[in-house]
C-alpha positions as CSV (number, residue, x, y, z in Angstrom):
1,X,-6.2,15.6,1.9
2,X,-8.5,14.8,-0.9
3,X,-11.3,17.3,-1.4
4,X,-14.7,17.0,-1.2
5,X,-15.7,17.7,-4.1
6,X,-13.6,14.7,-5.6
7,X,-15.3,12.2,-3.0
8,X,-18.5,13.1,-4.5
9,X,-17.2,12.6,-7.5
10,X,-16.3,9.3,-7.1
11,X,-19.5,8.4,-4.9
12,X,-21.9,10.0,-6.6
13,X,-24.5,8.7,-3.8
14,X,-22.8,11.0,-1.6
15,X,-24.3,13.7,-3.0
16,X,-26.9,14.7,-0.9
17,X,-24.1,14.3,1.9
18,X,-23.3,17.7,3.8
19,X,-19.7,18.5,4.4
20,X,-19.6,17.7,8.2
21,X,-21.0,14.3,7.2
22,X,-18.7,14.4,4.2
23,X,-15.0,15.2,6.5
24,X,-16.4,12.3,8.7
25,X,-16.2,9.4,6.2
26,X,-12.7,11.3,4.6
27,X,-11.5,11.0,8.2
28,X,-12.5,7.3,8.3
29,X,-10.7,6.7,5.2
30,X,-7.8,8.1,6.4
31,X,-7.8,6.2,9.6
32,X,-8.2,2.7,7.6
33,X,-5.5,3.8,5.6
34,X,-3.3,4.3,8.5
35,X,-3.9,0.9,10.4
36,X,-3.5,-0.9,6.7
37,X,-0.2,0.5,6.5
38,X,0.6,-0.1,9.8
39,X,-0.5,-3.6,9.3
40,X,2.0,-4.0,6.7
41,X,4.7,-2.6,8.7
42,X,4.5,-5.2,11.1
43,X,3.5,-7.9,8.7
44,X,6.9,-7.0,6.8
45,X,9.1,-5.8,9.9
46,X,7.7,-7.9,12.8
47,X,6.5,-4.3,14.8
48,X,4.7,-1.1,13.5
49,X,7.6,1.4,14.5
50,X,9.3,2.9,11.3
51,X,12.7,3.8,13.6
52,X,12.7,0.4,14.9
53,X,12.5,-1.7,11.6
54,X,15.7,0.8,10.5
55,X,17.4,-0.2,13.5
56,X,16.4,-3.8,12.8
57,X,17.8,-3.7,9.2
58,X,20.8,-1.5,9.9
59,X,21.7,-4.5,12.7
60,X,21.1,-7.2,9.8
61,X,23.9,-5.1,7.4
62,X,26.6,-4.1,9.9
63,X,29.8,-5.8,9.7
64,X,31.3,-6.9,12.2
65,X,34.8,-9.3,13.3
């Protein structure tokens, strides 16, 4: 996780911020993070489950007679 101190490094304007108020918006980053990633996932996979797009590619590389 990235520290608080860093995030009020970076946001100076954050400053006066406590560090409940502080976790909240880390936690928020976090969050958009995930459902960015996710996004990609099923932008580049067609679904968001990581086991499922192995399956998916593992079916498009098997050889078969």
């Amino acid at each position: 996780m990235i520290n608080l101190d860093i995030l009020r490094r970076i946001d100076p304007e954050t400053a006066h911020l406590d560090d409940v108020e502080l976790e909240k918006i880390r936690l928020s980053f976090y969050e958009f993070g995930q459902l960015m990633f996710e996004d990609w996932q099923e932008q580049k996979f067609g679904f968001k489950n990581p086991i499922g797009s192995l399956t998916k590619l593992a079916n498009e590389h098997s050889i078969e007679q």
